[in-house]
C-alpha positions in Angstrom: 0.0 0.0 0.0 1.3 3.3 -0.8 -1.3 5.7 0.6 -3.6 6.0 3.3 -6.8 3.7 1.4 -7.9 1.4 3.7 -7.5 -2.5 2.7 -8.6 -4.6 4.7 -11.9 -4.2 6.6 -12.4 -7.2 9.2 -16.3 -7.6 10.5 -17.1 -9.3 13.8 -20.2 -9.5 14.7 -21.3 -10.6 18.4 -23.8 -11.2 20.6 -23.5 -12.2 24.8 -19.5 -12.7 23.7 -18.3 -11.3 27.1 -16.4 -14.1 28.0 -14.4 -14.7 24.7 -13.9 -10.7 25.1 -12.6 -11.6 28.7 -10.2 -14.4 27.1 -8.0 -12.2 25.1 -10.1 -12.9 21.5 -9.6 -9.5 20.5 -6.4 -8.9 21.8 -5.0 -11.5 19.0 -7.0 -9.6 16.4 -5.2 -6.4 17.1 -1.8 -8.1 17.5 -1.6 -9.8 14.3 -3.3 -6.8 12.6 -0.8 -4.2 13.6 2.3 -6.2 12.5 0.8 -6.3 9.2 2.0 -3.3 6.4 -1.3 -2.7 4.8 -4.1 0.1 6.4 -6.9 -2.1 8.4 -9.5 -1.4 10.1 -12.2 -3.7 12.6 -15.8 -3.5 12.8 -17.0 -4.7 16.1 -21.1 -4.4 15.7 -23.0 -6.0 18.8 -26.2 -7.3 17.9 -28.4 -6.2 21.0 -26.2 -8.1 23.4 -27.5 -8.5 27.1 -24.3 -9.2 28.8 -21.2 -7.1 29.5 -20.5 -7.1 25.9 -21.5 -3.6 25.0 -19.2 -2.1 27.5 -16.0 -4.4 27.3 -16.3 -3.7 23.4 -16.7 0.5 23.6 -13.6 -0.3 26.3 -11.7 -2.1 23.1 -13.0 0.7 20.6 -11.2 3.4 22.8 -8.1 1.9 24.0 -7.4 0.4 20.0 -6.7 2.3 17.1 -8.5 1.2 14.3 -11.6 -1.1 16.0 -14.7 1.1 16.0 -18.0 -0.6 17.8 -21.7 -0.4 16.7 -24.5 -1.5 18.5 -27.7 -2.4 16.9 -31.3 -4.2 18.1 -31.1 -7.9 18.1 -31.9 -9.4 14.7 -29.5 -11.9 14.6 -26.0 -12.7 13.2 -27.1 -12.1 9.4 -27.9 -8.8 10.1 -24.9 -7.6 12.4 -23.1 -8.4 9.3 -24.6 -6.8 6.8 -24.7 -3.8 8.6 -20.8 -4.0 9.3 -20.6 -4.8 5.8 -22.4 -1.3 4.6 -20.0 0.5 7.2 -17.1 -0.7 5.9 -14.4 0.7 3.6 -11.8 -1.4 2.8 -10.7 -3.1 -0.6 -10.9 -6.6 0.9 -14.0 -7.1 3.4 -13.8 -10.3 5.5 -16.1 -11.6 8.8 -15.2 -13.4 11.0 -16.7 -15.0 14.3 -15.4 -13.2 18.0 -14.5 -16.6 19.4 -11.8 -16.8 16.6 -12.1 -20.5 15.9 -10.8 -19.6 12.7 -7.2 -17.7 13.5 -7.3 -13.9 11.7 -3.9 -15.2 10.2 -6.0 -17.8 8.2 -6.7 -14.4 5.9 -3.1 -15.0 4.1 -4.2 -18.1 2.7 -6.8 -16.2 1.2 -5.4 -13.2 0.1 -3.4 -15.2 -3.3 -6.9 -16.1 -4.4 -8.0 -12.0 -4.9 -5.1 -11.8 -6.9 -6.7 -14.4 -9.3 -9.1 -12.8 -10.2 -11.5 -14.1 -7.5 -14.4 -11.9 -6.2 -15.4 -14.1 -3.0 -12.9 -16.6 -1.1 -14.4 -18.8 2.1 -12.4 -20.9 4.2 -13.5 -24.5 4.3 -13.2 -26.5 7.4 -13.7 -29.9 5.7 -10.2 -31.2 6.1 -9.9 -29.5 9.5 -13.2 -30.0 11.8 -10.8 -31.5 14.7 -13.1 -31.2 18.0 -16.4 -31.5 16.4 -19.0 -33.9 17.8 -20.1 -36.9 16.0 -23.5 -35.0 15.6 -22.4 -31.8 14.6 -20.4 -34.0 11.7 -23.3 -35.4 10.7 -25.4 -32.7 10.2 -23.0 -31.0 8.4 -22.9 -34.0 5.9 -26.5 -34.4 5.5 -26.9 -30.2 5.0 -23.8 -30.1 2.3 -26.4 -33.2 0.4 -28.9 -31.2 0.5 -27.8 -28.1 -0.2 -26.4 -29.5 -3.4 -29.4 -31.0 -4.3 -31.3 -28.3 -3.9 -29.2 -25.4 -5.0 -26.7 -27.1 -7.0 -24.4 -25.3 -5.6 -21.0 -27.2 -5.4 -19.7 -25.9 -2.2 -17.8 -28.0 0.5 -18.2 -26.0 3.2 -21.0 -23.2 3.4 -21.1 -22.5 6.8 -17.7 -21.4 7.7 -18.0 -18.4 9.5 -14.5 -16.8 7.6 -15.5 -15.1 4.3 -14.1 -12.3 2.2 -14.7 -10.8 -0.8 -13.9 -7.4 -2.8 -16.0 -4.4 -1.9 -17.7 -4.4 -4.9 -19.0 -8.1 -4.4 -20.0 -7.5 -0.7 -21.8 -3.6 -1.6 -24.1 -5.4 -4.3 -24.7 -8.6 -2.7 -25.7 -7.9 1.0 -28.4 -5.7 0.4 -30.2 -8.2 -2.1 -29.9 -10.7 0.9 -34.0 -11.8 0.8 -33.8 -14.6 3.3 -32.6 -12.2 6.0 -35.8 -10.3 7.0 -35.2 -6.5 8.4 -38.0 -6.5 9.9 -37.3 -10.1 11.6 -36.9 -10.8 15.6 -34.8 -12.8 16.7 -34.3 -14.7 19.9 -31.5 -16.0 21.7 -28.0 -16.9 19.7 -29.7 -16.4 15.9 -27.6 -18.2 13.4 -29.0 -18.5 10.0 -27.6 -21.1 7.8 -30.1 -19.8 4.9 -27.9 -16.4 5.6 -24.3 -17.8 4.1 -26.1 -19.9 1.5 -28.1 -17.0 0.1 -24.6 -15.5 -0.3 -22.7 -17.6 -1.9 -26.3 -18.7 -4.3 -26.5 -15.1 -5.0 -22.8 -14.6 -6.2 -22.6 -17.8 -7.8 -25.9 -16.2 -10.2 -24.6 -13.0 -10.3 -21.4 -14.4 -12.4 -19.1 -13.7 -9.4 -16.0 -15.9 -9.0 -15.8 -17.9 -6.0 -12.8 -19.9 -4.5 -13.0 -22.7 -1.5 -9.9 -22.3 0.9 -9.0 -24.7 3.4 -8.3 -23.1 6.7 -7.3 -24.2 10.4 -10.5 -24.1 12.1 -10.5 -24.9 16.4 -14.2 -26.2 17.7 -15.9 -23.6 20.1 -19.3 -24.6 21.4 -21.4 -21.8 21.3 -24.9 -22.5 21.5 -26.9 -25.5 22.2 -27.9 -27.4 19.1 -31.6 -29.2 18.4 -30.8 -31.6 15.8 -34.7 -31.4 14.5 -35.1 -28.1 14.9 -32.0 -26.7 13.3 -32.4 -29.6 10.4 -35.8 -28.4 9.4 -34.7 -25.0 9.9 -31.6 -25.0 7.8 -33.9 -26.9 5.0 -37.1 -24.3 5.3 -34.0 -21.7 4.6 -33.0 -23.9 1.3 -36.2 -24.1 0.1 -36.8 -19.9 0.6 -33.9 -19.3 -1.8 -34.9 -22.1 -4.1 -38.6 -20.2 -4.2 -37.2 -16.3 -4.5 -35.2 -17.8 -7.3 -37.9 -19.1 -9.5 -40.3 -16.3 -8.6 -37.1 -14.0 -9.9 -36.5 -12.0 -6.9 -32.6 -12.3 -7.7 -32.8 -11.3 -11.1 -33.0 -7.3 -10.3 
């Protein structure tokens, strides 16, 4: 970088994340970020957290240069992201989860693929899913089948919560995101799987290239999981995208 343009814009979005905030999460963020020679920035946007999360991330936002914090009414992971996404302004936009399961060093392996001519690059955890219950395996399995099915989408590993993607790709995908409701409540940890596959569905139609990284990838338990529920969930959210699609609500 030879000026002051900002490159890289990391999102995080959280929600009741005190006690990864506690652990030092953020603290490995900023220290890898500052030994690195391009401009940066990070996005912290709490997504009506109820915990001491507001107030340990302003603490972060002041004491670090570059991290700036948002707070916003609870609606869910989808849309802390987006909104970080619309606030951001660098070249590269990438989001990541607080717990940082996924190291913020994993970004290098990424980085090569922009270079290609790529406008979206996920990390895949398919090679790397060291931790993971048996169940949580399995469900994974049977949603990547489906998914395919469905979608025809040809992506290992949707769910990964470490994507980036040029500016461009990110300012005119997000806001066609029709899955993720505005107007939507949501309760408790709110994790969308329809949110990552609308993405990547939505880039694949819109001609945008997309790239499949592997990545090193730590389990973190963050939430409990219902096996039924977040099955028929996850497959509702399939069969939304699969509808707005024929109906032509992507084609705009």
């Amino acid at each position: 970088m030879t000026d002051n343009s900002i490159y890289l814009s990391v999102i995080i979005p959280c929600y009741n994340e005190a006690r990864n905030i506690r652990l030092g999460a953020l603290e490995s963020v900023d220290a890898y970020l500052k030994k690195q020679k391009y401009a940066w920035e990070v996005i912290m946007v709490d997504d009506g957290s109820n915990d001491d999360s507001p107030r340990l991330l302003k603490s972060v936002a002041n004491d670090k240069k570059n991290f700036f914090y948002y707070r916003k009414k609870h609606q869910g992971k989808a849309a802390a992201v987006t909104y970080g996404v619309m606030k951001a302004e660098g070249a590269i936009i990438l989001f990541t989860d607080l717990d940082q399961a996924t190291p913020l060093n994993q970004i290098e392996k990424l980085f090569p693929l922009f270079g290609k001519g790529c406008d979206l690059v996920i990390g895949s955890r398919n090679n790397e899913r060291r931790g993971a219950p048996l169940l949580r395996l399995a469900m994974a399995k049977g949603f990547m089948l489906a998914r395919n099915i469905i979608l025809n989408l040809n992506i290992r590993d949707t769910q990964c919560g470490f994507k980036a993607f040029t500016s461009e790709c990110g300012r005119l995908l997000f806001p066609k995101l029709k899955v993720f409701d505005e107007k939507r409540r949501a309760s408790g940890s709110a994790v969308s799987a329809g949110f990552d596959i609308e993405l990547l569905y939505l880039a694949k139609k819109k001609g945008f290239r997309i790239a499949e990284v592997p990545i090193e990838w730590h389990y973190q338990e963050t939430r409990n999981v219902n096996p039924v529920k977040d099955s028929l969930e996850s497959l509702y959210d399939l069969l939304r995208i699969k509808f707005n699609s024929s109906l032509g609500k992507y084609d705009a």
